[in-house]
N, CA, C and O of each residue as an XYZ file, in Angstrom:
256
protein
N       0.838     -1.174      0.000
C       0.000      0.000      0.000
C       0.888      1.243      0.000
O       1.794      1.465      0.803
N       0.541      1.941     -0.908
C       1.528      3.586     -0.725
C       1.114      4.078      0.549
O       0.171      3.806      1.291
N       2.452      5.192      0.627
C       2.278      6.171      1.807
C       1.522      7.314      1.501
O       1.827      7.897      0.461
N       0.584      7.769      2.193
C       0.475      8.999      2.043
C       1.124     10.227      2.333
O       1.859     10.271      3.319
N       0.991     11.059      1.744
C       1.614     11.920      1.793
C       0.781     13.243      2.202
O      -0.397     13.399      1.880
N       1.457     14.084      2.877
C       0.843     14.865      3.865
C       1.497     16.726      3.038
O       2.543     17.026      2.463
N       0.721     17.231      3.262
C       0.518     18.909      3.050
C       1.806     19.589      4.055
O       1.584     19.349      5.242
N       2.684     20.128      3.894
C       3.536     20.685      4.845
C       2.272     21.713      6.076
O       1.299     22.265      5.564
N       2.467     21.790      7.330
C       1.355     22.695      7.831
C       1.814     23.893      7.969
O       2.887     24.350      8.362
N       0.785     24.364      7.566
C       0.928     26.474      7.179
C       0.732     26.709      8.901
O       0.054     26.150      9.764
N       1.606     27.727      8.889
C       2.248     28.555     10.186
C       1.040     29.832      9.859
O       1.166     30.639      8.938
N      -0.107     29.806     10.807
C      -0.446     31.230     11.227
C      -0.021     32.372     10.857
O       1.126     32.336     11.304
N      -0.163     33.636     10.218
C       0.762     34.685     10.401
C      -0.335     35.598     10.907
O      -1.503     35.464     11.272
N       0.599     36.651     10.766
C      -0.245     38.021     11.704
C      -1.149     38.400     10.714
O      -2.245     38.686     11.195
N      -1.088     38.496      9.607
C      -1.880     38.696      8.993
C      -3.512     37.423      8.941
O      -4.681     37.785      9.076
N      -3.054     36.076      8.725
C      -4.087     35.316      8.862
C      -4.605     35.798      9.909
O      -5.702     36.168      9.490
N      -4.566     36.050     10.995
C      -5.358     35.959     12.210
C      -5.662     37.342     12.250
O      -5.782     37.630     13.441
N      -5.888     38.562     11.385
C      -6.179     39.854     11.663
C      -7.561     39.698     10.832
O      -8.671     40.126     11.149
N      -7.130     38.861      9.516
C      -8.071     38.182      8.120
C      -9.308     37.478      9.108
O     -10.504     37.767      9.142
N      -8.542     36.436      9.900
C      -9.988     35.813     10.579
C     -10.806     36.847     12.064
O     -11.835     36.473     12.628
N     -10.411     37.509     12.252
C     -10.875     38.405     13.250
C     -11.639     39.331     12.884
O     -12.418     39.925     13.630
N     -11.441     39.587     11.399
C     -12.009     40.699     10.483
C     -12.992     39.594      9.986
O     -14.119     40.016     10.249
N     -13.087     38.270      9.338
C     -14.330     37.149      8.715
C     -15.369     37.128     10.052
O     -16.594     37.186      9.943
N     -14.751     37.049     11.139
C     -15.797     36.594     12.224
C     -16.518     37.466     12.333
O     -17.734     37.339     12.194
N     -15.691     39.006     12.721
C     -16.961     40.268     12.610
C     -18.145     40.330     11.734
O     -19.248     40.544     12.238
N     -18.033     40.190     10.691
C     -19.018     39.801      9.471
C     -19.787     38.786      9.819
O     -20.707     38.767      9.001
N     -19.939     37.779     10.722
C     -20.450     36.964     10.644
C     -20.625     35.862      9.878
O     -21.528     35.034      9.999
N     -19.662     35.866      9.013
C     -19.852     34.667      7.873
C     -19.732     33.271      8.834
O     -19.466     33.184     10.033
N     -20.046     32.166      7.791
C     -20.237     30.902      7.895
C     -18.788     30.355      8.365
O     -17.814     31.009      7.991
N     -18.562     29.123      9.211
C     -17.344     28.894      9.150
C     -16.416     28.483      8.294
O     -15.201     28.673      8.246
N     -17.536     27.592      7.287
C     -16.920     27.156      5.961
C     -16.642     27.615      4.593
O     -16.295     27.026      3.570
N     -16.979     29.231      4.968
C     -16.405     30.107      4.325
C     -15.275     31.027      4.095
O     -14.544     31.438      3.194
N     -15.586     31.188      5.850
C     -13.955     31.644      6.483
C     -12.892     30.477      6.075
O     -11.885     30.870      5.486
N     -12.998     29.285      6.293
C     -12.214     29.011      5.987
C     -11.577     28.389      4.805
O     -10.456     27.888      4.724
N     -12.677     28.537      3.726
C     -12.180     28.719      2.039
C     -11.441     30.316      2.088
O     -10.373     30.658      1.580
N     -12.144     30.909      2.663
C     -10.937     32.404      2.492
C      -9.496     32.413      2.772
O      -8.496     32.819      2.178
N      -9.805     31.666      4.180
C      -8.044     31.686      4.582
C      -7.154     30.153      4.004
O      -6.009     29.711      4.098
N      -8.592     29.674      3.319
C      -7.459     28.765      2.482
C      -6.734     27.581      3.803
O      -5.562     27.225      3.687
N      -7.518     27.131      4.873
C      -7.349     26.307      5.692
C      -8.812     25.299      5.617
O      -9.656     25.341      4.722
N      -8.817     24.554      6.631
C      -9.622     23.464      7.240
C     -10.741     24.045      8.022
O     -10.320     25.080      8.539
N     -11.944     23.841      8.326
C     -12.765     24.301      8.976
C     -12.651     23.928     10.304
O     -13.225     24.603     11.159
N     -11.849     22.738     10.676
C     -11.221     22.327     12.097
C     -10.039     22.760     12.370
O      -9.618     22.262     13.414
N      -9.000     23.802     11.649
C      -8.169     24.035     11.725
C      -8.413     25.744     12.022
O      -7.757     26.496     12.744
N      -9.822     26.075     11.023
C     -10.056     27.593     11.602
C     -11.104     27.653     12.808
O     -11.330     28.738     13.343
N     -11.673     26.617     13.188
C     -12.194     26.509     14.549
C     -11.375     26.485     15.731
O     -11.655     27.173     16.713
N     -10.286     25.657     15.680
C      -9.504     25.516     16.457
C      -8.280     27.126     16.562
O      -7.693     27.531     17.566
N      -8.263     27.439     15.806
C      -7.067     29.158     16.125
C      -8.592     29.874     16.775
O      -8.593     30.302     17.930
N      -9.546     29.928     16.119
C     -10.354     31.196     16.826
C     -10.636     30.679     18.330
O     -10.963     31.441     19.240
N     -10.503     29.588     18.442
C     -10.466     28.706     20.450
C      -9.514     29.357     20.898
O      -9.787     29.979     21.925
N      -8.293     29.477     20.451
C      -7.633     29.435     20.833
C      -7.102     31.412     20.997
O      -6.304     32.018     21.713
N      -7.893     31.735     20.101
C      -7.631     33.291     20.957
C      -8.632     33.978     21.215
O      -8.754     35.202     21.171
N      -9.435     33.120     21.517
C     -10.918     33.579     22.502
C     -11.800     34.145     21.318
O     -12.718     34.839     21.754
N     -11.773     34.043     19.970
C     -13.258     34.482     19.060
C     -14.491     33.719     18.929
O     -14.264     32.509     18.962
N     -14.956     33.832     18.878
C     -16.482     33.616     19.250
C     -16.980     32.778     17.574
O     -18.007     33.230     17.068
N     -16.551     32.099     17.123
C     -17.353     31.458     16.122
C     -18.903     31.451     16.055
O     -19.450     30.884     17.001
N     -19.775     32.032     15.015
C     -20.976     31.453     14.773
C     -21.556     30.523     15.010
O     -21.465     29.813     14.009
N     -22.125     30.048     15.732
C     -22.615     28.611     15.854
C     -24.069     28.587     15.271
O     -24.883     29.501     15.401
N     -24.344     27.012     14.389
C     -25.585     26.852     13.652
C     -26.353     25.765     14.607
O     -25.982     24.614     14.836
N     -27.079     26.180     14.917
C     -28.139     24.863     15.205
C     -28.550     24.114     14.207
O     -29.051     24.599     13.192
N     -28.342     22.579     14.437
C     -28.960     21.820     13.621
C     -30.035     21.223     13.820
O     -30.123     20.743     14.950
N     -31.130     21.022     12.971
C     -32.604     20.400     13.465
C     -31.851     19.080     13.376
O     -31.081     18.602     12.543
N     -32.380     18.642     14.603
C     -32.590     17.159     14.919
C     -33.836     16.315     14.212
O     -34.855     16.994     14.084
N     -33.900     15.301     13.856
C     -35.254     14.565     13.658
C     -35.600     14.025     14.332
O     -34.752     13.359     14.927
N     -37.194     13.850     14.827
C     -37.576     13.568     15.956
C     -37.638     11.651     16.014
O     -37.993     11.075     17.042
């Protein structure tokens, strides 16, 4: 079986995190923000945890 092969991981810069501080104000979707910054939607969930931003959260209907 081949190896996979893995994406080198992109280093944060000051700028990404001014970019996502400025997407969150707007309120956009998370999976938009993070087609913008060109990351993972668990990867831009996890930086905005991590410096206290407040992500959008969606409720999902449950089925009964």
């Amino acid at each position: 079986m081949a190896k996979k092969t893995r994406k080198p991981r992109l280093l944060w810069t000051k700028e990404d995190i001014r970019m996502l501080k400025t997407l969150v104000r707007e309120k956009g979707k998370t999976s938009l923000i993070a087609r913008k910054l060109k990351r993972t939607v668990r990867a831009t969930q996890q930086k905005a945890s991590t410096l206290g931003v407040a992500l959008g959260t969606s409720q999902r209907k449950r089925k009964a």
